[in-house]
N, C-alpha and C positions, 0 to 999 in steps of 0.2 A: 576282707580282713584288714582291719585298721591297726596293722602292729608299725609304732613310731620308731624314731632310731632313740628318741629318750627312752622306751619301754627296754631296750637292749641295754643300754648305759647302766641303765639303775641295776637291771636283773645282773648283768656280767660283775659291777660291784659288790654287791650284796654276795654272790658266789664268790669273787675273790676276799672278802674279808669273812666272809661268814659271819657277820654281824649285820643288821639294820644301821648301830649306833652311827658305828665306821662309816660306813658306806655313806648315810645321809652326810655327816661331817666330810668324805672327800668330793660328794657331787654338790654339796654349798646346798642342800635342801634340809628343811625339818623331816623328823626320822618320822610323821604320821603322811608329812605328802610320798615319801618314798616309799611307806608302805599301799599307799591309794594306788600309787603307779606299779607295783609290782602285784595289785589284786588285778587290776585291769587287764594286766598283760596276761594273766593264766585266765582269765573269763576270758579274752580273745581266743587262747588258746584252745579252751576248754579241758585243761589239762592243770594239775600240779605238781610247779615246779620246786618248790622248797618243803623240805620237812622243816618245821619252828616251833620252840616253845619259847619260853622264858627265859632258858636262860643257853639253849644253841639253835643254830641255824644252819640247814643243810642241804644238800641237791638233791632229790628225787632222783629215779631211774630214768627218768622221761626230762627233768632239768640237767641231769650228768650231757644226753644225748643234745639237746636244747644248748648245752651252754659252749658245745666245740663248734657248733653250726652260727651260732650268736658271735661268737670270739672272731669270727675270719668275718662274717659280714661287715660287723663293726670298723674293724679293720681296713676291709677294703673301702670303703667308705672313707676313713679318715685318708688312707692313701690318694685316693681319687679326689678329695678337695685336695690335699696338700700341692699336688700336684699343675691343680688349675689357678692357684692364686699364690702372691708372694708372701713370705712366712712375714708379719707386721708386730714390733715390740708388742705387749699389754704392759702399760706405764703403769705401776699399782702404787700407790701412795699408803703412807701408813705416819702416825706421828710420833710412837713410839715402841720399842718391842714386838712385833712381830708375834702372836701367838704360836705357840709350839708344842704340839710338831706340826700343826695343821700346815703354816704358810709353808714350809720346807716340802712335804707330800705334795701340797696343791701343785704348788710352781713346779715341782719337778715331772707331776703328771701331766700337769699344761705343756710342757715343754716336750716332753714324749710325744706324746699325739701332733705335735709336729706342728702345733699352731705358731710357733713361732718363739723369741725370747722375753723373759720377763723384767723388765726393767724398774728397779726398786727407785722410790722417789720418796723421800724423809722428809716432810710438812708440818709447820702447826696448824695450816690452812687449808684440810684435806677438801673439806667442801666446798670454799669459794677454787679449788683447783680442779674439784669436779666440772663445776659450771663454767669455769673457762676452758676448758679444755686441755689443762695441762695435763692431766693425768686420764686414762680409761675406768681406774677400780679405785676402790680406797678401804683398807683395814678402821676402822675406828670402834672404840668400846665406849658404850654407852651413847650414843650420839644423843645430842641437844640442840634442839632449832633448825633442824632439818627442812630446806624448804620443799616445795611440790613437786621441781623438777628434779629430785635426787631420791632414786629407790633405795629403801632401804632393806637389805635380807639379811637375819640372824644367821648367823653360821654357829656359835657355841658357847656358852657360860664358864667363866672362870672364877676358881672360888679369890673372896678379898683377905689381907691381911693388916697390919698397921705397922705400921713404920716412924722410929722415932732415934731418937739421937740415945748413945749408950750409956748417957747421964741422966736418960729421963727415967722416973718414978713408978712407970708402967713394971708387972709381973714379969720375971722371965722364965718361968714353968706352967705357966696354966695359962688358959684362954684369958682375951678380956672381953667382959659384957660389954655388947655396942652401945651401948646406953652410957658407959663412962664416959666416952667421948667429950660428952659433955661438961666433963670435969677438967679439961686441958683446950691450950690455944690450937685452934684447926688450920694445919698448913694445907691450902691449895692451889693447884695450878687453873688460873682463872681461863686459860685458853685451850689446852685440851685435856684438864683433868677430869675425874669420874664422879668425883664427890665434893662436894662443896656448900657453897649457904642454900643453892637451890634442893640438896637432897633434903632438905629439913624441913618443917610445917613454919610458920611464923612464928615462933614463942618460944619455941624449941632446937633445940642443938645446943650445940657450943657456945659459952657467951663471948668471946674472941674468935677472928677469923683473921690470918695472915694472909695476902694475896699475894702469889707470884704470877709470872709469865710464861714461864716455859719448865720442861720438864727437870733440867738443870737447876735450875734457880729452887724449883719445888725439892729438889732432893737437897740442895746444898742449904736450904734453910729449917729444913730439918736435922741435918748434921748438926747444925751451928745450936741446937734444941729452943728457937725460935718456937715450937710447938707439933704433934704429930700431926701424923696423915693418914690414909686408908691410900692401897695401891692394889693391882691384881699380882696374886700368889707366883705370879711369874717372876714378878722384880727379884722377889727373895733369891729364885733360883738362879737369876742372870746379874744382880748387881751386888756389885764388892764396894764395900766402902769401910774403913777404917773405925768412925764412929755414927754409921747407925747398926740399929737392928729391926728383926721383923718380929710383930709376935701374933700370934692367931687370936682371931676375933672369936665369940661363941658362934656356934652353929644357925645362931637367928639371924644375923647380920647378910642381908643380902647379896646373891651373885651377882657379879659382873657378866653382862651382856656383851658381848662380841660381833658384830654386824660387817656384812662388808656393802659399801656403797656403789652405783653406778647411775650416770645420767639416764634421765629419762625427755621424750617429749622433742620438740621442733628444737634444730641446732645440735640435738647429741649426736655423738657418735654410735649408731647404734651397732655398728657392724662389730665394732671393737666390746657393746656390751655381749652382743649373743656368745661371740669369741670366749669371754669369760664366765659363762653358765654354762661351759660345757663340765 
């Protein structure tokens, strides 16, 4: 019987949230590979361990008994490495904002299990920090020009909105079609923003583009109504500013992608990446 310690991971999750969504979003996998892994593990079995539909998820008679026997092995297991090796920072870089609540659950689940402490590192240069080795992980949304030796795994989509100075011309009760865009100067951050001249076909977008440097510069020249910007739905929640505001895009206007990074290949660290797929 081929049952892995990842087949325990997923199953003990997915019982503790009682959701698939959750659970794929704290083990950092897509919610169809979590569901491959938790089919595998009840064919190993030959047993079923969740009752699931649509829209709940639950333990069986036979996953209730499964899940206190899974609980302590797991367990002992993390006890038994913690044990034999010293607990090693995981350096996690990120360039701006921190998605939430995810990094806040991860880190502090990582940090449970006893792997060791996580040390937050603030970057515009997440990916040449991978390839040197300054950093083990890296947060970045939407990544662009990623090269060979740097994995890239989705961890979650966030929805976009716009952001503009409280002088600018844009609606403030109703969505705006992402197609106006077009109609106003495009502020973007040229080094780690999401959106810019590359989201657009050649002939199309914005007829002006302002360029910044960095995440600051991009907000404060939008205050100044220099021109708007598109941001993830988080900024609204986490940034106070005097004179901008946010306003919702229509429902067509694409999600922002959420990815987290780790080296790959001759020269990584790989010990530090397995560390961080737990």
């Amino acid at each position: 019987m081929n049952v892995e310690l990842r087949h325990l991971r997923a199953f003990l999750m997915v019982g503790r949230h009682r959701s698939f969504t959750r659970a794929a979003e704290q083990l950092f996998v897509t919610q169809p590979a979590l569901t491959r892994t938790i089919k595998q593990l009840e064919q190993l079995l030959e047993v079923r361990l969740l009752d699931r539909d649509t829209r709940h998820v639950g333990l069986t008679v036979a996953g209730t008994r499964f899940y206190e026997q899974a609980e302590s092995a797991v367990a002992a297991v993390d006890r038994a490495v913690s044990s034999a090796r010293s607990a090693l920072p995981l350096r996690l870089a990120f360039t701006w904002l921190l998605p939430t609540p995810w990094a806040q659950d991860a880190i502090a689940e990582y940090e449970r299990l006893g792997e060791g402490p996580v040390t937050l590192v603030r970057t515009d240069e997440p990916i040449d920090a991978l390839l040197r080795g300054d950093v083990d992980v890296a947060v970045l949304r939407d990544p662009r020009d990623v090269p060979a030796g740097v994995r890239v795994l989705p961890i979650l989509k966030e929805q976009r909105v716009l952001i503009c100075s409280t002088r600018a011309d844009l609606p403030r009760d109703q969505p705006v079609p992402w197609a106006a865009l077009d109609r106003h100067p495009f502020v973007f951050n040229a080094t780690t923003g999401t959106v810019g001249p590359w989201s657009w076909t050649a002939g199309s977008g914005p007829a002006t583009f302002v360029e910044t440097a960095n995440y600051d510069e991009w907000l404060e020249t939008i205050a100044a109504g220099r021109g708007i910007g598109v941001v993830s739905s988080l900024a609204a929640q986490r940034t106070i500013h005097p004179t901008i505001r946010f306003v919702p895009p229509r429902r067509c206007s694409p999600e922002l992608g959420v990815a987290r990074l780790c080296p790959r290949g001759p020269g990584s660290d790989e010990a530090a990446v397995r560390r961080s797929e737990h």
